[in-house]
C-alpha positions as CSV (number, residue, x, y, z in Angstrom):
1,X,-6.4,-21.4,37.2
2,X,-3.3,-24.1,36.8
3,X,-0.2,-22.5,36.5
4,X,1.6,-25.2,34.6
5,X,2.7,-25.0,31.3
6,X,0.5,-26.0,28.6
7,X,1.3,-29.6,27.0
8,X,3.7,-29.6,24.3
9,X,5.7,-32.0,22.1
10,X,8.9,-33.5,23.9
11,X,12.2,-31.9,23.0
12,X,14.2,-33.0,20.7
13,X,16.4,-36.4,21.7
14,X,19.5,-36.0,23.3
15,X,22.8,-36.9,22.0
16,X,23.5,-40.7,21.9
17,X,26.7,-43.1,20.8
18,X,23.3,-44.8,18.8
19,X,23.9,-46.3,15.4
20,X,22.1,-43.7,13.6
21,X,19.1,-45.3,11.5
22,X,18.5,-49.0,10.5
23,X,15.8,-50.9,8.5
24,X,13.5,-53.2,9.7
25,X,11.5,-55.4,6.3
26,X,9.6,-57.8,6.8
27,X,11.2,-59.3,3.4
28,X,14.7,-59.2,5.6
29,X,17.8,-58.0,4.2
30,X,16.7,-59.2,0.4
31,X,14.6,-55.8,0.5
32,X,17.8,-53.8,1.7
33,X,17.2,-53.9,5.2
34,X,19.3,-54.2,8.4
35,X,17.2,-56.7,10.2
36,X,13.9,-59.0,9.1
37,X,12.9,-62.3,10.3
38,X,15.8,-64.5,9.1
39,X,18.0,-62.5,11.9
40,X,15.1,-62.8,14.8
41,X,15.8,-65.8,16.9
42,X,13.4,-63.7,19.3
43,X,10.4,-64.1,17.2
44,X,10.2,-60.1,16.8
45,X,10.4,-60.0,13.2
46,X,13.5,-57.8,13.9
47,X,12.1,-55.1,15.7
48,X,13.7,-56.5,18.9
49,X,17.4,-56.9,17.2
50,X,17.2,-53.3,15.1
51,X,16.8,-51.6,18.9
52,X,19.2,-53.8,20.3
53,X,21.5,-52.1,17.8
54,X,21.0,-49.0,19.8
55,X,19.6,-47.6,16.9
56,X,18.1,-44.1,17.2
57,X,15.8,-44.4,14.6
58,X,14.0,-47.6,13.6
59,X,12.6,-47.4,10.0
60,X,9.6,-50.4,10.0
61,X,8.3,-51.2,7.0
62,X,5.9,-53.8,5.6
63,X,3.7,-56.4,7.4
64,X,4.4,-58.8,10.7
65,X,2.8,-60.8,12.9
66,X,3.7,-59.8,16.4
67,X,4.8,-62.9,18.4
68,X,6.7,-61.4,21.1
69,X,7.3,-57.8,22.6
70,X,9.7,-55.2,21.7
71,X,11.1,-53.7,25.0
72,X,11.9,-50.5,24.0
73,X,15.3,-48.6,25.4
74,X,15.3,-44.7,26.0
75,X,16.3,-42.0,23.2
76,X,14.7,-43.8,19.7
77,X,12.4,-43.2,17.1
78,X,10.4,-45.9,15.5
79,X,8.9,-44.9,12.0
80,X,6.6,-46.9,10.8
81,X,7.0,-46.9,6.4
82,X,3.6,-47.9,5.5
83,X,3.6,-51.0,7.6
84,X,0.7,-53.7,9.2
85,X,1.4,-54.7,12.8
86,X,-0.8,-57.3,13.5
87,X,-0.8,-59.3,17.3
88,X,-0.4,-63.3,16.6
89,X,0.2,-63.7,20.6
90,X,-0.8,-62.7,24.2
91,X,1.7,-59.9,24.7
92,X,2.4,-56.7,24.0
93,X,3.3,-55.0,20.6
94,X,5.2,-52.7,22.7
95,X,6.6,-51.7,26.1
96,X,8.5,-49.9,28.6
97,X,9.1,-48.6,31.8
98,X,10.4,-45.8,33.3
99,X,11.8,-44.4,29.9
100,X,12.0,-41.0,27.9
101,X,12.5,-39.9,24.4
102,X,10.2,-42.3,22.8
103,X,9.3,-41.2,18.9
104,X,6.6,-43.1,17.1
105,X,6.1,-41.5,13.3
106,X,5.1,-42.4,9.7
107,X,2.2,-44.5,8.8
108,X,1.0,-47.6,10.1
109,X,-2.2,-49.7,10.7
110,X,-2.6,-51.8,13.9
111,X,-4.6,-55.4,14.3
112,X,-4.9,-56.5,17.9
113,X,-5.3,-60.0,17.1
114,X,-8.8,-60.1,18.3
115,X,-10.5,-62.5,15.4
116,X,-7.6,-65.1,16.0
117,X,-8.2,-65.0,19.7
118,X,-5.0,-62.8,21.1
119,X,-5.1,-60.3,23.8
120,X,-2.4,-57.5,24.8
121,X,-1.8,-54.0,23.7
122,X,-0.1,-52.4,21.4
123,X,2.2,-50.2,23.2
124,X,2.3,-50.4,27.1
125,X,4.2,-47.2,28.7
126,X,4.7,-47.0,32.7
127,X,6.1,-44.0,34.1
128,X,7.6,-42.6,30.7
129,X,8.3,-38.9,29.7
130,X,8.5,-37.3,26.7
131,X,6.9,-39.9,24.2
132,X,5.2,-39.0,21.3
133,X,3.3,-40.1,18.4
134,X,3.2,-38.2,15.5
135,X,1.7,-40.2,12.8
136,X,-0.7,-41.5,10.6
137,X,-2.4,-44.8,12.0
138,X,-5.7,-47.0,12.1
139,X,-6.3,-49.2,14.9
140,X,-8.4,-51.9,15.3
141,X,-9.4,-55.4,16.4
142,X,-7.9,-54.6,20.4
143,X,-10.6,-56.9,22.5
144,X,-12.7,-54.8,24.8
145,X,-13.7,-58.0,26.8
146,X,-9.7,-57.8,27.4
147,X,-9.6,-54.4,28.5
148,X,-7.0,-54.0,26.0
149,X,-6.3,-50.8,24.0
150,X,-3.7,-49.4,21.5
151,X,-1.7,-47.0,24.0
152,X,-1.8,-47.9,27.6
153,X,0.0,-45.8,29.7
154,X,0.5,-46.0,33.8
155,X,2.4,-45.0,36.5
156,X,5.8,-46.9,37.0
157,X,5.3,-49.2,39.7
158,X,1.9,-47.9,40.6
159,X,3.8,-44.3,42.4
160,X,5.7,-43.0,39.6
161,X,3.5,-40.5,37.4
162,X,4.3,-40.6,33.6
163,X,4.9,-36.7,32.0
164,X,4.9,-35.0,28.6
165,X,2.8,-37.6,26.6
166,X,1.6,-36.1,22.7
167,X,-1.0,-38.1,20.4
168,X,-1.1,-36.0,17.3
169,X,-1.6,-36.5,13.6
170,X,-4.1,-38.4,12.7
171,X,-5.7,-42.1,14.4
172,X,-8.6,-43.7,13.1
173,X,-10.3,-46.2,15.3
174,X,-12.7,-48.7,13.8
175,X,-13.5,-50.2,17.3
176,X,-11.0,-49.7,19.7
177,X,-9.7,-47.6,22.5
178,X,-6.9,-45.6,21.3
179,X,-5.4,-44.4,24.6
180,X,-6.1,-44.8,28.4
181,X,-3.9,-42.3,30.3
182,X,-3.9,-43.2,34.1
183,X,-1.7,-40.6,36.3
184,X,0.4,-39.0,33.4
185,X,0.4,-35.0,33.6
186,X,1.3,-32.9,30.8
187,X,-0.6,-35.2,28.0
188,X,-2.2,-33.5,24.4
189,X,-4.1,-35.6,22.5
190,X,-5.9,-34.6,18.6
191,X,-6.7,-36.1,15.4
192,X,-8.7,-38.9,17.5
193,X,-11.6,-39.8,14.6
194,X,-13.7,-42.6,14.0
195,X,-14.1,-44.6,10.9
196,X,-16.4,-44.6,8.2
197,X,-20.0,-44.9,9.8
198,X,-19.0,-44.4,13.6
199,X,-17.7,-47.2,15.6
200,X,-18.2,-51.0,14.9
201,X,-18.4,-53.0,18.3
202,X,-19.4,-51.8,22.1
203,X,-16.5,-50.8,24.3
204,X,-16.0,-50.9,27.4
205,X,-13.4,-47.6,27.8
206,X,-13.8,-44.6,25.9
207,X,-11.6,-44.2,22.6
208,X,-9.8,-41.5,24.5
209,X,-9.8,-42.0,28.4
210,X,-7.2,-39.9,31.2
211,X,-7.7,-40.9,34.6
212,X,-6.0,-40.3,37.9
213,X,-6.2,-42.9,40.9
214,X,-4.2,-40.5,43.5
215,X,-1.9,-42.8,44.3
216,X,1.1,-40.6,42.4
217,X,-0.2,-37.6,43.7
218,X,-1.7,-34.4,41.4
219,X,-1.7,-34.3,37.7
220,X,-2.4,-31.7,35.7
221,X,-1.8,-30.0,32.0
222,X,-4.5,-32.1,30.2
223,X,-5.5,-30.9,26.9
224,X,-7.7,-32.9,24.1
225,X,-8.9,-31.1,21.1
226,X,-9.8,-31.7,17.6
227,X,-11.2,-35.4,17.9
228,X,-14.2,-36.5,15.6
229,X,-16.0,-39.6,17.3
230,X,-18.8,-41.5,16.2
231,X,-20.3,-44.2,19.0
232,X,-21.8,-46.1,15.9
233,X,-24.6,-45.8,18.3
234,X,-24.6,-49.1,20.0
235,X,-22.5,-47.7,22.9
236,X,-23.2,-48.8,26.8
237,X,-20.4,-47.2,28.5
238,X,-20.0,-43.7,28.8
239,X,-17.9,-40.9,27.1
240,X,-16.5,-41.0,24.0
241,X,-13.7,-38.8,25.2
242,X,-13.7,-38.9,29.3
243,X,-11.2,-37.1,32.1
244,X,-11.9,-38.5,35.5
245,X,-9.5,-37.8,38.7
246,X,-9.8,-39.1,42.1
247,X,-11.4,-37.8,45.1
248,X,-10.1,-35.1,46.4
249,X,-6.0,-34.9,46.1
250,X,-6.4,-37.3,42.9
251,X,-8.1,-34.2,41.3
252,X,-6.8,-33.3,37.9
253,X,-5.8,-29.7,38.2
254,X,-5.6,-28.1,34.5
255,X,-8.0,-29.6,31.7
256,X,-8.9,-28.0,28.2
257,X,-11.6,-30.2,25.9
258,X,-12.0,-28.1,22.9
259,X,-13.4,-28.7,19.2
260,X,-14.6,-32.1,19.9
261,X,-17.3,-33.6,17.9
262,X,-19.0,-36.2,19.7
263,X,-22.1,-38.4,18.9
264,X,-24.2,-41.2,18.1
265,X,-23.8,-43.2,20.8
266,X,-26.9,-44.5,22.0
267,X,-30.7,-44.6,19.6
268,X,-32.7,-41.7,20.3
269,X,-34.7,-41.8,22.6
270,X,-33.8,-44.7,24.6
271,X,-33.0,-45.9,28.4
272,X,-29.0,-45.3,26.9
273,X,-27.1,-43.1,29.6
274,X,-23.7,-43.0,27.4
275,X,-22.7,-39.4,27.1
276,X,-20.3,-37.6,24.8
277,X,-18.0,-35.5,27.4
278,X,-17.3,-36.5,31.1
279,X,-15.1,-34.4,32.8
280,X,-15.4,-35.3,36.3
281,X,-13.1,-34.7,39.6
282,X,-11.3,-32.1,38.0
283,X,-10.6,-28.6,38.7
284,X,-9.5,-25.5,36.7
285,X,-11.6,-26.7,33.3
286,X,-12.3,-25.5,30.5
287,X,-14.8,-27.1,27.6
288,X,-15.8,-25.5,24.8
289,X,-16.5,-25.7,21.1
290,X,-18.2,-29.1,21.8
291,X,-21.0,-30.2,19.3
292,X,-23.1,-33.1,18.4
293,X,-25.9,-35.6,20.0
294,X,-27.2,-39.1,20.2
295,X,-26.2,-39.2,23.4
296,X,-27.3,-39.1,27.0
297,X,-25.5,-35.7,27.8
298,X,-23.5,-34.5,25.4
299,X,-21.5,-32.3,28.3
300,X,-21.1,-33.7,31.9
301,X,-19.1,-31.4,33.9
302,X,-18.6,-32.6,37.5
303,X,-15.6,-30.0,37.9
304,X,-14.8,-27.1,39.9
305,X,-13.6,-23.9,38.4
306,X,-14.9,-24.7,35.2
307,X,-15.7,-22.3,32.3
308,X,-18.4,-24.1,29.5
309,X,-18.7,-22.4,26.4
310,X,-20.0,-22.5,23.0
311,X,-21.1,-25.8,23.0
312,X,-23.9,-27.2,21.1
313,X,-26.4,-30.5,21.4
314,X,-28.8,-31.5,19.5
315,X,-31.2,-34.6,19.9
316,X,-30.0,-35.8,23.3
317,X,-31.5,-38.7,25.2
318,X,-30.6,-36.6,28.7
319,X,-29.7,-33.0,29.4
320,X,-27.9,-31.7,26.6
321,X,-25.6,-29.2,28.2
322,X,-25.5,-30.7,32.2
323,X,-23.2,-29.5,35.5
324,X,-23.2,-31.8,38.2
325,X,-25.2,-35.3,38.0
326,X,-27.8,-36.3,39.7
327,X,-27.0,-40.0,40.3
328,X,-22.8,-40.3,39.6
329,X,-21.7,-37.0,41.1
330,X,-19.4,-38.3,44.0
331,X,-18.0,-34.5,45.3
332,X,-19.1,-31.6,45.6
333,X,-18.5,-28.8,42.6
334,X,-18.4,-25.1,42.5
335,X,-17.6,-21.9,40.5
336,X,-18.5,-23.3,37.1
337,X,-19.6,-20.5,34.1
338,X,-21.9,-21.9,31.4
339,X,-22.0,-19.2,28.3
340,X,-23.2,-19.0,25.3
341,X,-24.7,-22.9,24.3
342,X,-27.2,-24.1,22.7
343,X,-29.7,-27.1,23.8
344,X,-32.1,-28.5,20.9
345,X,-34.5,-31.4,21.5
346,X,-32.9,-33.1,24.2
347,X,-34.0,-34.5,27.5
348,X,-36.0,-37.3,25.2
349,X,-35.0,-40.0,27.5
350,X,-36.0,-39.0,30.7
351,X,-38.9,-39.7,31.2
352,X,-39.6,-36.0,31.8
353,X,-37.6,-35.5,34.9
354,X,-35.8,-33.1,34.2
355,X,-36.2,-33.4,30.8
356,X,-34.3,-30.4,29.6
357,X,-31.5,-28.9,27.4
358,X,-29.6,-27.3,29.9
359,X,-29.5,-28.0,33.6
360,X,-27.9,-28.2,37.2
361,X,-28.0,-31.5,39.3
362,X,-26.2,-32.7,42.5
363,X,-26.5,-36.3,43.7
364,X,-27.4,-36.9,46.8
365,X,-24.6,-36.0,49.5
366,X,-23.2,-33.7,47.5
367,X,-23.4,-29.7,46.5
368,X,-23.4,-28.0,43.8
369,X,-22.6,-24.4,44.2
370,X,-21.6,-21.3,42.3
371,X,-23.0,-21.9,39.0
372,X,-24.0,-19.1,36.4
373,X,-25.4,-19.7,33.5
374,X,-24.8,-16.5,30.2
375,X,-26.5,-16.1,27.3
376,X,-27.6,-20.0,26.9
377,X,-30.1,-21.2,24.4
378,X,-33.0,-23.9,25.2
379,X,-35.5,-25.2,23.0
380,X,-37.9,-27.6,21.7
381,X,-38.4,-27.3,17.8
382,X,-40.9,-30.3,18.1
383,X,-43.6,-29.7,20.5
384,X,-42.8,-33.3,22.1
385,X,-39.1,-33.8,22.2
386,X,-38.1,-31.5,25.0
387,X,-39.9,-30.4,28.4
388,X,-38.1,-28.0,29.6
389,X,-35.6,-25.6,28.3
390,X,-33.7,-25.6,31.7
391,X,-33.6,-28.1,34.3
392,X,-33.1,-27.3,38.3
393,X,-32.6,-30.7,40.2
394,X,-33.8,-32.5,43.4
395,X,-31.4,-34.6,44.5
396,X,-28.6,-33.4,46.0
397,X,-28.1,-29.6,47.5
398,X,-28.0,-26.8,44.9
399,X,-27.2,-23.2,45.5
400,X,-26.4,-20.2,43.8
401,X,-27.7,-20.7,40.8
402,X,-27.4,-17.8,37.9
403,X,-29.3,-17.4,34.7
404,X,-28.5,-14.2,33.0
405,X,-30.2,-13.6,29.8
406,X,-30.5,-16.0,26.9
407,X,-33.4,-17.8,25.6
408,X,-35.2,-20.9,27.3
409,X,-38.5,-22.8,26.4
410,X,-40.1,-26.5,25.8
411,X,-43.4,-27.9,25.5
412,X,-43.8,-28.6,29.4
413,X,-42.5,-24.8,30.5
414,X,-39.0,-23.2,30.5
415,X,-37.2,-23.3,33.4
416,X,-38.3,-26.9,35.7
417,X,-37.6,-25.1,39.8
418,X,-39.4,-27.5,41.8
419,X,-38.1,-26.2,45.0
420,X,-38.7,-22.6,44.3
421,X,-34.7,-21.8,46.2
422,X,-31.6,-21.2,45.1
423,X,-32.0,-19.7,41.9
424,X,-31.7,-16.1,40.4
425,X,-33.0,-15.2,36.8
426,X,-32.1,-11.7,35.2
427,X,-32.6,-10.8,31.9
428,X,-34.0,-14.0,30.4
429,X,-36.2,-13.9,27.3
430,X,-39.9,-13.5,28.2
431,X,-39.5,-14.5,32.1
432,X,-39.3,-11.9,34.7
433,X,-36.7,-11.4,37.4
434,X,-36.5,-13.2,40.1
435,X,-34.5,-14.4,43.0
């Protein structure tokens, strides 16, 4: 398994001849502030001028219209006091490059200018290290047909990988990605939810996306946990919460996806291939404590040395529970441990191949190898929903296959073997041994 450390919050910041805190209003200095819009030649409201100040700490409090960007400088805090940031341009609520000690706190709400026609994001980070937000914020209105998101985070200059990145508290998004993380190691992410009634609009990322390219070498250290996400069932892309490396050296070495609850992406049943989880390209995994439906899969895993456990779907349009793919799986995967999940009423979509809860799949060109599946439930509670309790695909190669005990049926059969190879069963409710 990876032997970095697990992600944590960025030290404390480093001594600075800062100005200690100032006061940002959007009332100006008539509320008792340091800075407002009568002192912004800039068109930042103040923002710009209270971090010019070399400020440590930025206190931000009411509501502005974002006409320019704030470039932020190393070694500051901005806390946001109950204040509105809405976008009234095409650029950036915030940025930086190459920069550490970033500290975004308090409570805030975030507009990204969408229904007045205005594109950019809300904060753009290349190559930073030790940021984190710690707050209390709702985000919406960033437009997907911009590709533009709340947090936006790449490496500097395309080489230089970001590190120590923290999304905590609590972020509500009504229809918007929250963060896309492209080659930054080290990065936690919880308190991810969607609003009231699941998500308003189709996006074209999901609400929380990490990706590596390759082209800054290995990342690793990725941890999301204790996200609630709603699809609002209208979704076309996939994932609600997706970690995708690169081929081969771009693999993401280190992931943990734990007590997520992901769902309603897609109607039931449907031609919808949107899942919950993708984990894909990755190595060293583990997923577990995932739960929900309305989906295609609720659990992709395209990884290597990946442990799946206690997981639960319910109602899925594709496998419920699925390692490899049979159509997007671009590598080849081994050594993965699926144990104790449960699969109700999925496959609904499919047409009835491979209409099951659980399964194992390999596209074509590819292996999938070294997979054991423990104490796994599969069923069909309808008589129609469901075919199979396990599905064993066709495309690709698959060998090594495991099924130790557990519990498997559906109104077709239980276990779906076309090809009769690769496959051992020991212990399984009602089905003798085999292989």
């Amino acid at each position: 398994m990876n032997n970095d450390p697990p992600p944590s919050a960025p030290a404390p910041l480093p001594a600075s001849n800062s100005t200690g805190t100032v006061v940002v209003d959007a009332k100006g200095r008539a509320n008792g502030a340091d800075f407002g819009p009568e002192n912004s030649p800039s068109g930042t409201n103040g923002i710009q001028e209270a971090v010019r100040a070399r400020a440590s700490k930025v206190v931000i409090r009411g509501e502005f219209l974002v006409t320019a960007p704030t470039n932020l400088p190393p070694n500051v805090e901005l806390a946001f006091e109950d204040a509105v940031l809405t976008l009234g341009a095409n650029v950036n609520m915030f940025q930086a490059g190459g920069k550490s000690h970033l500290r975004f706190t308090g409570r805030v709400r975030f507009d990204g200018g969408k229904v007045a026609g205005f594109a950019g994001f809300g904060f753009l980070l290349n190559g930073c290290s030790d940021v984190l937000f710690d707050w209390t914020c709702q985000v919406s209105q960033f437009p997907a047909d911009s590709h533009k998101f709340l947090i936006n985070c790449n490496p500097l200059q395309g080489t230089t990988p970001g590190r120590n990145l923290t999304l905590r508290g609590r972020t509500v998004t009504l229809d918007s990605t929250v963060l896309r993380a492209m080659d930054y190691a080290q990065v936690e992410v919880s308190g991810v939810e969607s609003g009231p009634g699941g998500r308003t609009a189709t996006v074209p990322l999901a609400p929380v996306a990490i990706f590596s390219d390759g082209l800054a070498g290995p990342i690793g250290g990725i941890n999301v946990h204790d996200c609630r996400l709603d699809g609002g069932g209208m979704q076309k892309m996939s994932g609600l919460v997706r970690v995708i490396g690169a081929l081969g050296a771009g693999n993401i070495v280190g992931v943990r996806c734990t007590d997520l609850q992901l769902g309603n992406m897609i109607p039931v049943p449907s031609d919808g291939l949107a899942d919950g989880l993708d984990v894909a390209r990755c190595t060293d995994v583990v997923i577990s404590r995932v739960t929900g439906g309305r989906c295609c899969d609720l659990v992709s895993c395209m990884s290597s040395r990946a442990v799946v456990s206690d997981c639960v779907a319910e109602d899925c349009n594709g496998i419920g529970i699925l390692v490899g793919d049979g159509a997007s799986q671009t590598e080849s995967i081994a050594d993965i441990v699926v144990r104790n999940c449960v699969a109700t009423n999925c496959g609904r979509g499919l047409r009835y191949v491979n209409a099951s809860g659980i399964g194992v799949a390999a596209s074509p060109g590819t292996t999938t190898d070294r997979v054991t599946f423990e104490n796994c439930r599969s069923h069909d509670t309808t008589g129609s929903a469901q075919k199979y309790g396990f599905g064993f695909g066709t495309n690709g190669t698959i060998t090594n296959v495991r099924i130790l005990g557990g519990e498997y049926s559906g109104f077709g059969e239980a276990i779906l073997h076309p090809t009769g190879k690769g496959l051992q069963l020991r212990g399984v409710a009602g089905i003798p041994d085999s292989g």
